[in-house]
PAZAPA-4460 file (N, C-alpha, C; in steps of 0.05 Angstrom, whole numbers, plus 32768, in hexadecimal, padded with zeros to 4 digits):
% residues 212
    n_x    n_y    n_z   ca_x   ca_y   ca_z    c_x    c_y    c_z   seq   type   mol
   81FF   83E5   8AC9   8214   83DD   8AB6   822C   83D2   8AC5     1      X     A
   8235   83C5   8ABC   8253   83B1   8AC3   826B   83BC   8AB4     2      X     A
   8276   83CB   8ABA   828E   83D5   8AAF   82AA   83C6   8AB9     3      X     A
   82BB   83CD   8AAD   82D8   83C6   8ABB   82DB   83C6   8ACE     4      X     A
   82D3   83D8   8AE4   82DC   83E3   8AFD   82CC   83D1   8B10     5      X     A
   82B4   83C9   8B02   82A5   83BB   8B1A   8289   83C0   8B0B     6      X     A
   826E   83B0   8B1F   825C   83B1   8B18   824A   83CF   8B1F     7      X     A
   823E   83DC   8B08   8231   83EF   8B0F   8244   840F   8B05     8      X     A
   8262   8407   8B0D   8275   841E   8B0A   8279   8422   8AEA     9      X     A
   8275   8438   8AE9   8285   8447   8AC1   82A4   8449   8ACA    10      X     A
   82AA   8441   8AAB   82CC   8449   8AAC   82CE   8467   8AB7    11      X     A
   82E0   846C   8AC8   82EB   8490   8AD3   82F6   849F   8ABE    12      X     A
   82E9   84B0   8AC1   82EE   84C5   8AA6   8308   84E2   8AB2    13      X     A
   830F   84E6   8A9B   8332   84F0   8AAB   832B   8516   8AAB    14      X     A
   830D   851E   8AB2   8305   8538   8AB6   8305   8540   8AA3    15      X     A
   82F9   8539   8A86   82FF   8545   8A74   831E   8544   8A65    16      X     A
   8326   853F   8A75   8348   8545   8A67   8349   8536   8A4C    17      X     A
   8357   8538   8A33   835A   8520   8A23   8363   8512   8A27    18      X     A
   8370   84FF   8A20   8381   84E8   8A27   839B   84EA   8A20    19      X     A
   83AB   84E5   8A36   83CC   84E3   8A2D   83D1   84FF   8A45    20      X     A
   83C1   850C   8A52   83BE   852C   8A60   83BC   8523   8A7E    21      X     A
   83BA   8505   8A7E   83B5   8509   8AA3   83D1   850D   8AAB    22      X     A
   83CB   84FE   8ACF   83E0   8502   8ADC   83FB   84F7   8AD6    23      X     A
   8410   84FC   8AD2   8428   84F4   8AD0   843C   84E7   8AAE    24      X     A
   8419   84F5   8A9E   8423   84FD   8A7C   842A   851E   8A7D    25      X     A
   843B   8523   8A67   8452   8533   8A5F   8444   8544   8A46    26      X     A
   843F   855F   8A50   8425   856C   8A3F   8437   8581   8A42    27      X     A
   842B   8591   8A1C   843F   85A1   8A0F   843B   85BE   8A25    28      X     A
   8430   85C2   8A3A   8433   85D5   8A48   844A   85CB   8A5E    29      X     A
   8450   85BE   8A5E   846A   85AC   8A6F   847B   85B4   8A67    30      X     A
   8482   85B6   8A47   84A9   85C2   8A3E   84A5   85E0   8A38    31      X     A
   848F   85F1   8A41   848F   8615   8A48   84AC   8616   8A58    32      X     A
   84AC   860D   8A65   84C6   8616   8A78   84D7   8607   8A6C    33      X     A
   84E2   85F2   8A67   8500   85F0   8A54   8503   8605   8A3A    34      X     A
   84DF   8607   8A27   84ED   8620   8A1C   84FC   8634   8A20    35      X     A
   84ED   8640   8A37   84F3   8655   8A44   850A   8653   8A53    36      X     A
   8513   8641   8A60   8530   8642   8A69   8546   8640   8A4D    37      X     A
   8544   8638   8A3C   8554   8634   8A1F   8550   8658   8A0C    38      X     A
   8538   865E   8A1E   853E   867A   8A0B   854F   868D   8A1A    39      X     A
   8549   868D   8A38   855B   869C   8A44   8578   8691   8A4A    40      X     A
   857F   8677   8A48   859C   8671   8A42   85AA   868B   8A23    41      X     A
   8593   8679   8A12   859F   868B   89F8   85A4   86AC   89F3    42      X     A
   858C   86B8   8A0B   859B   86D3   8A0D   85B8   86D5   8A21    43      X     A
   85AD   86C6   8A2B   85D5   86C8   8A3D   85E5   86CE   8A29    44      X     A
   85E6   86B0   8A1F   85FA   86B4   8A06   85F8   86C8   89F3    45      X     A
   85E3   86CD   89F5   85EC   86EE   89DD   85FA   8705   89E5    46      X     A
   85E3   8705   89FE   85FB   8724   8A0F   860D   8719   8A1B    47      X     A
   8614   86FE   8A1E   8639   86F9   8A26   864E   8706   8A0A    48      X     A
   863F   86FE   89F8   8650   86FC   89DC   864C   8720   89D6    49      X     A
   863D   8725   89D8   8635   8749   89DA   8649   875C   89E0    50      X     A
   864D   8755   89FD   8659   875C   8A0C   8680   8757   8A09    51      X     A
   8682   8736   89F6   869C   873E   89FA   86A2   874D   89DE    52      X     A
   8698   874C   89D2   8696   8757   89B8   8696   8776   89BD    53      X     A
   868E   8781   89C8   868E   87A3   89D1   86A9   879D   89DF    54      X     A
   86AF   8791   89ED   86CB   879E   89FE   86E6   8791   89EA    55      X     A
   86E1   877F   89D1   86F8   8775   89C1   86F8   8791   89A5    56      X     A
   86D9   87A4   89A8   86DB   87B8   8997   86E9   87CE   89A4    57      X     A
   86E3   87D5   89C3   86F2   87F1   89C4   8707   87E4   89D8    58      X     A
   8716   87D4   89CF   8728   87D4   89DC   8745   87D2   89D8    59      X     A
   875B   87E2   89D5   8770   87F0   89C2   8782   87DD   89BA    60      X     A
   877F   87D7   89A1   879C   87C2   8990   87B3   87C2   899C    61      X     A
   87BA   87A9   899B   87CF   87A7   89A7   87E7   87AF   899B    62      X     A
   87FC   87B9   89A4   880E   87C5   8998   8827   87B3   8988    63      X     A
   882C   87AD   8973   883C   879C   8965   885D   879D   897D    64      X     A
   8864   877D   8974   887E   8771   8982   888F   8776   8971    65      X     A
   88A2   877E   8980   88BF   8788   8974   88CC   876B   8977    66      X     A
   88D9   875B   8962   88EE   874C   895E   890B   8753   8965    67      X     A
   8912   873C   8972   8934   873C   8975   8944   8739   8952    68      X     A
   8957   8749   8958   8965   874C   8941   8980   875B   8949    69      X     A
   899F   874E   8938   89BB   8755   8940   89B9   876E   8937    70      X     A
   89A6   877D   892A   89AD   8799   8920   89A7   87A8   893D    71      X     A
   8990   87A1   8954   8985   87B8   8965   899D   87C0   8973    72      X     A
   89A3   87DD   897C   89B5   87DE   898E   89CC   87E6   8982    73      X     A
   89D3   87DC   8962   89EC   87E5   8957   89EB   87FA   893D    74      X     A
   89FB   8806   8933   89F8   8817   8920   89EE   880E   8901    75      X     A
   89DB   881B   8900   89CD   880A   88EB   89D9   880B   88C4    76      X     A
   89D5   87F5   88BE   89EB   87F6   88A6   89E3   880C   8894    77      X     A
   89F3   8810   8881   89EE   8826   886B   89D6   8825   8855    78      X     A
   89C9   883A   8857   89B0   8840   884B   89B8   8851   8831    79      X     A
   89B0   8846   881D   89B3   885B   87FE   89B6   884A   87E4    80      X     A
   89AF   8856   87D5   89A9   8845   87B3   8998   8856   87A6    81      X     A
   8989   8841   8792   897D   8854   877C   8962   8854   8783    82      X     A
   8954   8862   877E   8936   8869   878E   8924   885F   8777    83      X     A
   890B   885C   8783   88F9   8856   8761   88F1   8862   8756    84      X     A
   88F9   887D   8756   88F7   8895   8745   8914   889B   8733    85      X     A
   8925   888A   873F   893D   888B   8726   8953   889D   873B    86      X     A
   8951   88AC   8752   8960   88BB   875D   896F   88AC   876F    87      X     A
   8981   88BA   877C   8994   88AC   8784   8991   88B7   87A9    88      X     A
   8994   88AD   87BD   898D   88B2   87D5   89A2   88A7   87E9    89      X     A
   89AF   88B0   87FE   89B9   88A9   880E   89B6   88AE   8834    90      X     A
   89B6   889D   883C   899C   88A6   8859   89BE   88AE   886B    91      X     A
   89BD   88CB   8872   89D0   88D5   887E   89DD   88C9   889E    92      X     A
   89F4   88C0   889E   89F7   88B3   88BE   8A0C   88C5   88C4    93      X     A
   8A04   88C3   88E4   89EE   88BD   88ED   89D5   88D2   88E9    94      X     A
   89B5   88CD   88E8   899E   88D4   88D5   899B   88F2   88E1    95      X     A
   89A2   88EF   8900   8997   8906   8911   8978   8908   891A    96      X     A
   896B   88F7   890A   8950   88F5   8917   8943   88DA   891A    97      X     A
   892F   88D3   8917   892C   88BB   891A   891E   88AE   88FE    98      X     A
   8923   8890   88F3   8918   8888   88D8   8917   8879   88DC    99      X     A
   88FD   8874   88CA   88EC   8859   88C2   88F5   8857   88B1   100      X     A
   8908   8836   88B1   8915   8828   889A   88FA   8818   888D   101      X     A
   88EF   880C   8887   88D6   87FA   8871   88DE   87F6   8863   102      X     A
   88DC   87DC   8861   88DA   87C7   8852   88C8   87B9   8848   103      X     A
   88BE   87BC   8826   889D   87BD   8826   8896   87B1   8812   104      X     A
   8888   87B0   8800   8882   87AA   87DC   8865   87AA   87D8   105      X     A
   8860   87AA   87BB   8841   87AF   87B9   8831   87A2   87BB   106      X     A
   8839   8787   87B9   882A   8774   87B7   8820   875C   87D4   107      X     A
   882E   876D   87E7   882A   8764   8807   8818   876B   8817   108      X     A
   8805   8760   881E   87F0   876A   8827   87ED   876F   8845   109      X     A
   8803   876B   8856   8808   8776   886B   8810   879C   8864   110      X     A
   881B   8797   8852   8835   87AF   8850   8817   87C0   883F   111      X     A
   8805   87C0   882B   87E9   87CC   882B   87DF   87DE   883F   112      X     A
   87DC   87C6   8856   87D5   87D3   8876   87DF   87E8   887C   113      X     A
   87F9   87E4   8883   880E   87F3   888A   8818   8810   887C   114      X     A
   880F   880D   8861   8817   882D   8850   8806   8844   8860   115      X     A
   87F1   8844   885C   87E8   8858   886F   87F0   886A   8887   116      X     A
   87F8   884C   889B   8804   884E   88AB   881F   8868   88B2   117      X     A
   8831   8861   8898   8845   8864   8895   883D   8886   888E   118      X     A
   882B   8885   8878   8826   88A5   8871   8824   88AF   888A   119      X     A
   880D   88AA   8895   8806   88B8   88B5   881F   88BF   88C8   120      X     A
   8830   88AB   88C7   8847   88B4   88D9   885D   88C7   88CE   121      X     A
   8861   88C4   88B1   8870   88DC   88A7   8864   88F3   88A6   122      X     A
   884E   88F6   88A2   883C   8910   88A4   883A   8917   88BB   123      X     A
   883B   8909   88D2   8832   8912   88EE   8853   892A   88F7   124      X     A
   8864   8918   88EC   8880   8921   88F7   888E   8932   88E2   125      X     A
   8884   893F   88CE   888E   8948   88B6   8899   8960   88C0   126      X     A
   8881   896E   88CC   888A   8987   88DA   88A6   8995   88E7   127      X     A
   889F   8986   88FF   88B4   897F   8912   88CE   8972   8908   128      X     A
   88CE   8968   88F5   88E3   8954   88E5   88F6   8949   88F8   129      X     A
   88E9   8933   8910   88EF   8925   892A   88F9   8907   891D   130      X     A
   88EA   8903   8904   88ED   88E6   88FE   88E3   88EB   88DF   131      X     A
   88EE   88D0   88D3   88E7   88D5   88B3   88E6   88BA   88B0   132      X     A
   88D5   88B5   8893   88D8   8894   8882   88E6   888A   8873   133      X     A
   88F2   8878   8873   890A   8870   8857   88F3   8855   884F   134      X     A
   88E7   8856   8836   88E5   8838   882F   88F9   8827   8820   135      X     A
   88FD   8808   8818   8908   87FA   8811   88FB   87E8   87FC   136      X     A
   88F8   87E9   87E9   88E7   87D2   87D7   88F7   87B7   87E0   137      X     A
   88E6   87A9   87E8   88F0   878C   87E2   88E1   8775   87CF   138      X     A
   88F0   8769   87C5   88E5   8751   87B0   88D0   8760   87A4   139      X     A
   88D1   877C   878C   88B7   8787   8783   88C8   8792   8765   140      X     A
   88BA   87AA   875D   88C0   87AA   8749   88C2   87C9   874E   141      X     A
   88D9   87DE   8743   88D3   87F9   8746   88B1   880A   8746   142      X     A
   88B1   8803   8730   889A   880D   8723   8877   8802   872E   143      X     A
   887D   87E1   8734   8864   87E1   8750   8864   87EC   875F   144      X     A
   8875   87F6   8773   8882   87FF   878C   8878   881B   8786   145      X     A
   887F   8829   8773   8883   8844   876D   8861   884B   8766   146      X     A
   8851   883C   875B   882B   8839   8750   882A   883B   8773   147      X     A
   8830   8824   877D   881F   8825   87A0   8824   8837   87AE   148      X     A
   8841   8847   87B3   8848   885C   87BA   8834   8874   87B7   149      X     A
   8832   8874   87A1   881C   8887   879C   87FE   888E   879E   150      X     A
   87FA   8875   879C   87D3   886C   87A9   87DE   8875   87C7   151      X     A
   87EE   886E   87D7   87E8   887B   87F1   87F2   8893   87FC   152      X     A
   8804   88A4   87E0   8807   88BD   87ED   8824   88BD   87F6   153      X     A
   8831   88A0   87F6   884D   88A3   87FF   8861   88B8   87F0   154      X     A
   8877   88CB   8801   8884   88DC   87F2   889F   88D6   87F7   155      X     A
   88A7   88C6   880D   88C7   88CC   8813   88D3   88B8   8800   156      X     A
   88EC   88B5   8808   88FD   88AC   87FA   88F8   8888   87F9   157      X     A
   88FC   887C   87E3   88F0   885F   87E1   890C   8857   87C9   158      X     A
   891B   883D   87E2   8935   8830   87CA   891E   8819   87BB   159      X     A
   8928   881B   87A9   8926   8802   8792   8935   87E9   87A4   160      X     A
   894F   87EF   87A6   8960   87D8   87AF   8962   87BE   87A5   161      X     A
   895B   87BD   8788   895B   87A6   876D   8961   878D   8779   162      X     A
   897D   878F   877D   8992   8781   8781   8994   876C   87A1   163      X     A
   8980   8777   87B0   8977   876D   87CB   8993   876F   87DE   164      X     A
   89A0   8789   87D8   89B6   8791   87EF   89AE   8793   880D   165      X     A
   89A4   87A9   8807   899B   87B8   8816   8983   879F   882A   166      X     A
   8971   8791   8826   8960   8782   882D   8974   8770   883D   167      X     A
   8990   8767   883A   89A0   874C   883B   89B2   875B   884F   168      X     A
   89B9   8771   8851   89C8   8784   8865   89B6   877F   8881   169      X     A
   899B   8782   887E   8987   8784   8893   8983   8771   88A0   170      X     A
   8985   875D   888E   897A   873C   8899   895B   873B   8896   171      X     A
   8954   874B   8883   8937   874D   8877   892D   872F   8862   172      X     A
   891A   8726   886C   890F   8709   8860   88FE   8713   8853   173      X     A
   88E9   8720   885F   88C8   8728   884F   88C1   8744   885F   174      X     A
   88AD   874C   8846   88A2   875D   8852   8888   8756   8865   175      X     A
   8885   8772   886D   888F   878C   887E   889E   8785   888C   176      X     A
   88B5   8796   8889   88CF   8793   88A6   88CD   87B2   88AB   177      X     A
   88D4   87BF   88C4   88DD   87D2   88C5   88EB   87D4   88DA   178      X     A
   8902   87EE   88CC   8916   87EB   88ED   890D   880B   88EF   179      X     A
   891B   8814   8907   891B   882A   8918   8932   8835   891F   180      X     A
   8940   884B   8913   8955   884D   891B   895A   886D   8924   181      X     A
   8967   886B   8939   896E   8886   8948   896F   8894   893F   182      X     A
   8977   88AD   8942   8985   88C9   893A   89A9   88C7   893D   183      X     A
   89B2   88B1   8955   89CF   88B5   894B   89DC   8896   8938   184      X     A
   89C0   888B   892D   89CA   8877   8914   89C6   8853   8923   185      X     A
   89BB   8857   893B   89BB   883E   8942   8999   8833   893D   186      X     A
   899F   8812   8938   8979   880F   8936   8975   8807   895A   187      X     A
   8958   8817   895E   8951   880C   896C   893D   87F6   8970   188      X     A
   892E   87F2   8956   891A   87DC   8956   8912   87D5   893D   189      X     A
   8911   87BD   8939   88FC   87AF   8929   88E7   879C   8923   190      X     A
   88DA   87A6   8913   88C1   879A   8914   88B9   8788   88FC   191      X     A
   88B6   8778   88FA   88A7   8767   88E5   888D   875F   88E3   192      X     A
   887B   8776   88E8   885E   8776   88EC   8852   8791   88DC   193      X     A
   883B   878C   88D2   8836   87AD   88CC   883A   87C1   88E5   194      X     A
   883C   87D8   88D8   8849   87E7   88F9   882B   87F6   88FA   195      X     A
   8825   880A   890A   8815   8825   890A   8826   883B   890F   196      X     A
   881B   8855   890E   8824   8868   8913   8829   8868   892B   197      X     A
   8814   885E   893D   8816   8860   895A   882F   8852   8965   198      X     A
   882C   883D   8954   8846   8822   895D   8861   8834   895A   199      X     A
   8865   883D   8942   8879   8850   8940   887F   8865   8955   200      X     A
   886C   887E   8960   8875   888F   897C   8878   8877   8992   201      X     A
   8867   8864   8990   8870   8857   89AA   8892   8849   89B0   202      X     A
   889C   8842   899A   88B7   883D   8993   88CA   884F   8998   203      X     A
   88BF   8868   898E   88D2   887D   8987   88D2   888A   89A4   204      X     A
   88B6   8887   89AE   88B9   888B   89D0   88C8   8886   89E3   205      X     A
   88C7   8866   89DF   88D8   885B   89EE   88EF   885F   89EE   206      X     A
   88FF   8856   89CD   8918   8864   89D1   8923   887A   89DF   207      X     A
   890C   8894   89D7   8917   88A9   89E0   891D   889E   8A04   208      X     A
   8904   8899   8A0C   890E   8893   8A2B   892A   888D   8A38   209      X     A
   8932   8873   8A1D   8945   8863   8A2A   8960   8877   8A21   210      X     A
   895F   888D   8A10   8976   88A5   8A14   897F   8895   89F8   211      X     A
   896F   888D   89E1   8976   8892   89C4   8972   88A9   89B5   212      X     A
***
């Protein structure tokens, strides 16, 4: 026979292989290893992401920033009015211990966060009676103020403050504000963030340090 190749020669057969399989074609056992390198990329990325994810879970909140304000440092203005229980309240100066001024309303959903908060720290210190809570309604309504008060258990004294005195004395814009004020009537801090309990000893810490 006379083939292509020459007289006598058969076309070369590629060992059986099929066609498209010889040397220097691109056969689906060829991208095994790019799979495989694309699957072990993608666990990287899981246990990278794993991993920061466990150390962004146990790892401790940061503690809220105290704002500059002309009140820190000086004697803090007069506390008292009509409460939203209809009574009448006046926060004694200087307090002798230490108080959480708040500034709060029901309808703020920072200040939500924060009720709890606030229970936990008057309950923690009730005992000892080292520190106490004054709240402040701002822009609310007695009687919302007085319903939310109550879903969380709040007991101390809470102004109405209608009239936005008391809020306009402070230099209070929105809620949550809270100030911090000594035992001999000066504030030492405020905050315009939900606070924690913790945030609160750590304040009250400090002061003490600095000989408030």
């Amino acid at each position: 026979m006379t083939g292509p190749d020459g007289p006598g020669e058969t076309p070369a057969l590629s060992d059986g292989m099929p066609p498209g399989t010889g040397e220097g074609a691109t056969t689906v056992s060829g991208s095994t290893p790019v799979r495989h390198t694309a699957r072990w990329i993608a666990l990287g990325v899981l246990v990278v992401a794993a991993g920061l994810i466990a150390v962004l879970a146990t790892r401790p909140p940061a503690a809220v920033s105290e704002v500059q304000s002309p009140l820190v440092g000086h004697p803090a203005p007069p506390v008292g009015g009509v409460t939203v229980t209809g009574s009448h309240y006046v926060l004694t100066r200087p307090p002798g211990r230490y108080v959480v001024l708040n500034f709060f309303a029901s309808w703020c959903v920072p200040c939500q966060e924060e009720g709890p908060n606030l229970v936990q720290f008057a309950f923690e210190h009730q005992a000892s009676e080292s520190a106490s809570v004054v709240s402040v309604v701002f822009d609310d309504t007695a009687s919302a103020a007085r319903s939310y008060q109550a879903q969380i258990g709040a007991t101390w004294p809470t102004l109405a403050d209608s009239g936005g005195a008391l809020a306009l004395s402070y230099g209070v814009r929105a809620p949550p504000s809270t100030f911090v004020i000594a035992p001999d009537g000066r504030v030492v801090a405020y905050v315009i963030a939900p606070v924690t309990a913790a945030d609160l000893d750590r304040i009250i810490s400090q002061a003490e340090a600095q000989g408030a």
